[in-house]
N, C-alpha and C positions, 0 to 999 in steps of 0.2 A: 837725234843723234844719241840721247842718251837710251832711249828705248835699243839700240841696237848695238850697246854696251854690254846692257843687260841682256838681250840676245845671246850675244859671242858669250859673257860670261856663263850663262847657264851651257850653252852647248859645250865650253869645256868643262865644266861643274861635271857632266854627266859623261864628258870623256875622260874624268880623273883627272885633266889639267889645271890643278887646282890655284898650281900659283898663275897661271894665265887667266884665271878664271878673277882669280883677285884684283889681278891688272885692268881687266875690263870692265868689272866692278866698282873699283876705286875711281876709275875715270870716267865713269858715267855720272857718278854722284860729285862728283868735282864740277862736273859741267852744269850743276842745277843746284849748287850752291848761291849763287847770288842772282835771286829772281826778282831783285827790286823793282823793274822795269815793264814785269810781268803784270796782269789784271789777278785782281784776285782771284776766279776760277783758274788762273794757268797758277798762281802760285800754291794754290792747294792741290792740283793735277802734279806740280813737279814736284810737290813736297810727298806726298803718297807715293812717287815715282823715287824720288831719293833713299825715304824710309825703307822700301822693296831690297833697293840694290844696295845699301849700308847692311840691311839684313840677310843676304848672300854675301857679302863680303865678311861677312862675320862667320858664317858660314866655311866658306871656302880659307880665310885663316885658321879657324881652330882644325881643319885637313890637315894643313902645314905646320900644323904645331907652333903657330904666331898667336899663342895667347893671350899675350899685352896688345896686340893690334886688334886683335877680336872683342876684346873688352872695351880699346875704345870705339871703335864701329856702334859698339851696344850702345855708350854713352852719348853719342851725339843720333842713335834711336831714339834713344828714351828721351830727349831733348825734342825730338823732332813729332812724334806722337803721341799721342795720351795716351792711347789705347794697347801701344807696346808698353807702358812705365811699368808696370809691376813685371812684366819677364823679363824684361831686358833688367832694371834691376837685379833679378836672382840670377841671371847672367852673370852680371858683373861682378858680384859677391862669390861667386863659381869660381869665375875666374881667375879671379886675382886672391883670393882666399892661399 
């Protein structure tokens, strides 16, 4: 389900509906918030899957000029991957700067 959040979200992403695009973004990663039930390979498959679609959500807010929502998107990025921490940092520093 949430892979096809992330679907609809990029398909408005690239038809400029950007706050639809947010919507379906935000609810993708809503839904792969709490994987305690999950094996470890699915919680590392939904956490790589949340990271994705928190980072088009960040994305498609700073379209709409939601720069406090796109900062925090970043923040629970950089929370969520190691390998985002240092950009999603200068993000965030961007941002709210």
């Amino acid at each position: 389900m949430a892979n096809k959040k992330k679907e609809q979200g990029n398909t408005d992403f690239k038809a400029g509906e950007n706050t639809k695009a947010s919507l379906a973004y935000k609810e993708g990663a809503d839904l792969l918030k709490d994987m305690s039930d999950a094996t470890e390979e699915q919680q590392k498959e939904s956490q790589q899957l949340r990271a994705a679609l928190l980072s088009n959500l960040a994305a498609a807010y700073l379209k709409i000029k939601e720069n406090a929502k796109a900062a925090e998107a970043c923040k629970t990025v950089r929370g969520l991957h190691y390998s985002f921490k240092i950009i999603f940092s200068w993000m965030i520093h961007y941002l709210t700067a």
